[in-house]
N, C-alpha and C positions, 0 to 999 in steps of 0.2 A: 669613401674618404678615409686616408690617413692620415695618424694625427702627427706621424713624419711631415704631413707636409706643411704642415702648422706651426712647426720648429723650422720648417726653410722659408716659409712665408716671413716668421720674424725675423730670421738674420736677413735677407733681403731687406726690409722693411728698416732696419738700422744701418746698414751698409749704405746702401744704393746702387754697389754692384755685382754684375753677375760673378763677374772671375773670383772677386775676394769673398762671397758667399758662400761658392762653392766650395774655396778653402778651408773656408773654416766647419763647412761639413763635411768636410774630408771625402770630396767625389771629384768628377771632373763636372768645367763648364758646362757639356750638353747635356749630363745627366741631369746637374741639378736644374738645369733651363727646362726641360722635360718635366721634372715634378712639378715646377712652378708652374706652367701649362697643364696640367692635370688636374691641378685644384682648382685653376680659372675655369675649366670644361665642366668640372663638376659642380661649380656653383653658378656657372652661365654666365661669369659677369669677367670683365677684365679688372685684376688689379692693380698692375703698373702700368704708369704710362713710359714705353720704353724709347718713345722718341727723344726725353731730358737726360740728359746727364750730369750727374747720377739721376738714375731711372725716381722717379715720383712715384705714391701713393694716387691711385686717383680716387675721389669720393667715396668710390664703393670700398676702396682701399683700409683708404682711413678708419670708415668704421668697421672693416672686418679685423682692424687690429686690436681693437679693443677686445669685439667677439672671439678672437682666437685666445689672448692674453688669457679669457675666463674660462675658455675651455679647456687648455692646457691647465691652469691653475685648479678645476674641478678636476680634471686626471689625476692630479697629484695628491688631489685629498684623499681619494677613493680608499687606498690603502688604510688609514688611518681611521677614516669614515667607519670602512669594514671591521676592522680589530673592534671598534668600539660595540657596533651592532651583535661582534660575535660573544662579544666580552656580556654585553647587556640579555643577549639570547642564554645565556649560561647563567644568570645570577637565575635567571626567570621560572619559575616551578609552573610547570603543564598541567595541569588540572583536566580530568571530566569528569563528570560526575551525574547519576541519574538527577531527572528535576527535581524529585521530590528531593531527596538527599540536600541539595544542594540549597533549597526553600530553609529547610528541619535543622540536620545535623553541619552542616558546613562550616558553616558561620562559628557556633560555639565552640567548635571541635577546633578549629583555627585557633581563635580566640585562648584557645588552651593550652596551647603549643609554643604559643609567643612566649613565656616562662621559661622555656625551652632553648630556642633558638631566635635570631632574625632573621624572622623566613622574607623579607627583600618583597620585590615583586611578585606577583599570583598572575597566571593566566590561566580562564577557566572558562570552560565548554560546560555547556548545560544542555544531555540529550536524552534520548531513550536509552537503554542498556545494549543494544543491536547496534547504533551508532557508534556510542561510544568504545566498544569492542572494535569496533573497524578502525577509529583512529589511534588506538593503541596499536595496532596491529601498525597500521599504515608508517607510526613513528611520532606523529603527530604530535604526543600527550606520552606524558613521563608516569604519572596517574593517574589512577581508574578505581572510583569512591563507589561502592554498590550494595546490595542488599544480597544478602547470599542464604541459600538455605539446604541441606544436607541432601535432600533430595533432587535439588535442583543442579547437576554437577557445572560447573562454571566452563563456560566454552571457550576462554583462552585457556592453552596448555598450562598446568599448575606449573611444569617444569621449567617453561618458556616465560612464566610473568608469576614470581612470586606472590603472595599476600597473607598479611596479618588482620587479626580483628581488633577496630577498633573501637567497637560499640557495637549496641542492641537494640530492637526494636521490635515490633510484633506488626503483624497485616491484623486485621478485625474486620467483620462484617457489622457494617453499618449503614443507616438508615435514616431518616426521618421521623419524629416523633407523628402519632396521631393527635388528636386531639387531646385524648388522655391522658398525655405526655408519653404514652407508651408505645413499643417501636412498631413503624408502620407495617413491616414485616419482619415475618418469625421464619427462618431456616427451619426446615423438619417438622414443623407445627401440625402439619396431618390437615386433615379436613380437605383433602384436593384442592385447598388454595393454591395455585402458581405461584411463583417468587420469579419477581424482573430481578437479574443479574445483570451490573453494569459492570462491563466486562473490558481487559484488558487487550489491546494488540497483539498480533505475535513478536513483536517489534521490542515487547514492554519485560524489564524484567521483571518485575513484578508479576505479569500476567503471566509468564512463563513456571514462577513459584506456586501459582495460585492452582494453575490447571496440572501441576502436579501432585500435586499435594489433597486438593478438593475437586479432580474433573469429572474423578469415579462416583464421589457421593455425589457431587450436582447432576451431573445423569441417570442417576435413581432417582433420585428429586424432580426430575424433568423440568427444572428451572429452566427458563425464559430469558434470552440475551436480549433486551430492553436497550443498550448503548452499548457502542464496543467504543473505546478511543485511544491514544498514544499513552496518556498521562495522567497522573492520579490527581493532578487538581482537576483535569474537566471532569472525572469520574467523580468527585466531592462534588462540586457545584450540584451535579445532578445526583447524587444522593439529597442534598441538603433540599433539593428542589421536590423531591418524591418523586422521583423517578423509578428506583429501586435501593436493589444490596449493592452497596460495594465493598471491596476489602482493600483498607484505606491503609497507609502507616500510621501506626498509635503518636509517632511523633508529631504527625500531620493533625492528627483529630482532637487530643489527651486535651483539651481545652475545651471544648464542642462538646463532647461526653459529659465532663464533669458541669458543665453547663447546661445541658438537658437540651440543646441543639440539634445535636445525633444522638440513634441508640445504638445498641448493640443487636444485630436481628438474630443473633446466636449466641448460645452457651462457648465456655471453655474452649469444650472441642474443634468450634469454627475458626478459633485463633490460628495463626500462625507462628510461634518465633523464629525471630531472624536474627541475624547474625549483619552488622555493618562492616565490612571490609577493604580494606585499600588494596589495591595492586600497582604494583609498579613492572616496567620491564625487567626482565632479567640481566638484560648486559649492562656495564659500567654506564653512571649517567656522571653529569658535571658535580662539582665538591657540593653547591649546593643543593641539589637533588639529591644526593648521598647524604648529607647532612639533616636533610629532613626527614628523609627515611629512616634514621636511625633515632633521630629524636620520638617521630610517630611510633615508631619499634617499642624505645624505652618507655614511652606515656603509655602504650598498651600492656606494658605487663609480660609476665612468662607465659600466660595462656594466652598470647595474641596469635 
């Protein structure tokens, strides 16, 4: 269907004839006599009746003039429509951000910024570290909130997707208290006890940090993979459940610790520090995406 023929249908439909129809869409009689029979074939139904003169509407007529009116009148919006959608897609800051992140530091870190700027609408994706790299990649998302650690080199191109730090955190190995309030297991403790390690995806970044950083000492250890999962709250749950170790973020846990909820199943060493990071794309984004970048920029500091 054309929606030409939606504009001959209504001059027809004011007129009532053919000759002066066609005039006024500047064709000949049998041309436009032709579209008008084109649109009746394609909705199966007759619209005039061309026995009266001037030709009639017949029933089906009638109400297709109404129905054409709105669809023409819906054509006309679309431009406008669109400007507004593209207008509304540009105020809108892309988010992704690992889960945890997103649970922990998200909220505050926003919250912070408002000082700053009117950061407008937030749209925000909550996935694994492996996900959310693919939809930066893909365009999807303007930024990318994550956990970064010097060992662990980041798999978008530094060159290709900038990022500053915008905060700190630490992984820890943690556990369940025994009865004695003390941790249900000890990293490194000796005695040929096993240690359940609830353990992260390849998916996770996190788990990607952890098995860099500790995969060498945990295989001297001959620790035990007890859970593997996506994300660091099912890994909590089953820590807090005694299941095993897992290495949780302190921003996740620092409540629970000091609560005597979870232990620590290791010293110092088992710690991790990390580094909170944003990334954004490298090419130009809309005023507002620029504009928060730079505000996130100035709230970080010269060492971001």
């Amino acid at each position: 269907m054309n929606l030409i023929w939606l504009e001959d249908f209504l001059v027809l439909a004011e007129c009532g004839n053919f000759s002066r129809a066609a005039e006024l869409r500047h064709m000949t009689q049998p041309a436009f006599s032709r579209r008008i029979r084109m649109l009746e074939e394609w909705l199966g139904v007759t619209l005039f009746d061309r026995a009266t003169h001037p030709v009639t509407l017949t029933d089906t007529g009638l109400w297709f003039r109404s129905t054409a009116q709105d669809m023409l009148a819906r054509v006309e919006r679309i431009p406008d429509e669109a400007r507004r959608v593209a207008q509304a897609s540009s105020a809108t800051l892309r988010f992704v951000a690992t889960h945890a992140l997103s649970l922990t530091f998200l909220p505050d870190w926003l919250r912070g910024l408002e000082s700053r700027l009117d950061l407008g609408p937030i749209q925000l994706v909550s996935d694994v570290a492996q996900q959310c790299e693919a939809l930066m990649t893909q365009g999807r998302a303007q930024f990318f909130l994550c956990h970064a650690h010097e060992q662990m080199p980041a798999r978008l191109d530094p060159s290709a997707y900038p990022s500053i730090r915008v905060g700190g955190d630490a992984l820890v190995p943690v556990c369940a208290p025994d009865r004695q309030g003390r941790a249900r297991f000890v990293l490194g403790a000796g005695g040929g006890k096993r240690v359940p390690i609830l353990s992260y995806s390849a998916e996770s970044g996190l788990g990607r940090i952890v098995r860099a950083v500790h995969g060498a000492a945990l295989a001297r250890l001959r620790a035990d993979v007890a859970v593997t999962a996506h994300l660091a709250t099912v890994l909590h749950s089953m820590a807090r459940g005694g299941r095993g170790v897992a290495w949780l973020p302190m921003s996740l846990v620092r409540g629970e610790i000091e609560r005597g909820e979870l232990r620590e199943a290791g010293g110092e060493e088992w710690r991790i520090a990390l580094e909170i990071r944003l990334i954004r794309r490298g090419e130009a984004e809309p005023a507002a995406a620029e504009a928060f970048w730079r505000a996130a920029a100035a709230a970080a500091g010269p060492g971001g």
